[in-house]
N, C-alpha and C positions, 0 to 999 in steps of 0.2 A: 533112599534119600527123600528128602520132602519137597512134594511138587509144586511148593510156593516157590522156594529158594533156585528150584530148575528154571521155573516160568521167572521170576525176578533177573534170572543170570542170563539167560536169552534173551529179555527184551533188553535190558542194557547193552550186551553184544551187541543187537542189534542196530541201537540207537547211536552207534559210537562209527564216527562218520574218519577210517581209517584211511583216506586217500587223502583228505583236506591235512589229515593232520601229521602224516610222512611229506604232503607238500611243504607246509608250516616248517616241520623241523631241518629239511633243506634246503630253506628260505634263511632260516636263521644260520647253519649253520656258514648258509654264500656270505656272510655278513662279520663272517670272524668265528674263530674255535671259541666252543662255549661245551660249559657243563650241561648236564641232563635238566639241572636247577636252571641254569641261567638262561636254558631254549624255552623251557615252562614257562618263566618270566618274558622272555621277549616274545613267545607267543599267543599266551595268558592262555592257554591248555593247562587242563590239570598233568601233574606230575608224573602220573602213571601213566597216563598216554603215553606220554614224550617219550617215558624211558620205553616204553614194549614199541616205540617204532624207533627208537634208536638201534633197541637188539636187532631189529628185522632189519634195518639200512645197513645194521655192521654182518651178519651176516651174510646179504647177497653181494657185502663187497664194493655198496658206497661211500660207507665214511668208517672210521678208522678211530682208535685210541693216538694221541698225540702226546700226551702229559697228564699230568697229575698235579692236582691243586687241595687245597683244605679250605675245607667248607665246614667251622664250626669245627668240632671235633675230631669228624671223618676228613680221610682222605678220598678224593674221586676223579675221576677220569673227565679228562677234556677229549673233547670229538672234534675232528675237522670232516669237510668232504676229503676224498682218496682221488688221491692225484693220479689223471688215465697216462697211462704207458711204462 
């Protein structure tokens, strides 16, 4: 593999401040179920973020799939936080 594109993908990793931006997305989400789009907008985070701490909050089991909406074309998943108990 070529060690620009290693070094290029590291320092991005790096650079990418993943605690601020799982706070963000559960900021947004206390605020109303919203799409992976519409947290990105109310966080003004790029898209990709949101969605790779979306995956991570639904997997440890914070927030959850609620519904399904169409956005344009596709259909997509609305997120809420998981209600404890």
């Amino acid at each position: 593999m070529n060690t620009i594109t290693e070094q290029t993908r590291r320092e991005s990793f790096y650079n990418t401040n993943t605690k601020a931006t799982k706070a963000d997305v559960m900021a947004a989400l206390a605020n109303g179920n919203k799409t992976a789009r519409e947290v990105a907008d109310f966080t003004k985070k790029p898209l990709n973020d949101v969605r790779s701490r979306i995956t991570e909050e639904k997997n440890l089991g914070k927030i959850e799939a609620c519904g399904k909406k169409k956005e344009g074309s596709r259909t997509v998943a609305i997120f809420r936080i998981k209600a404890v108990g």
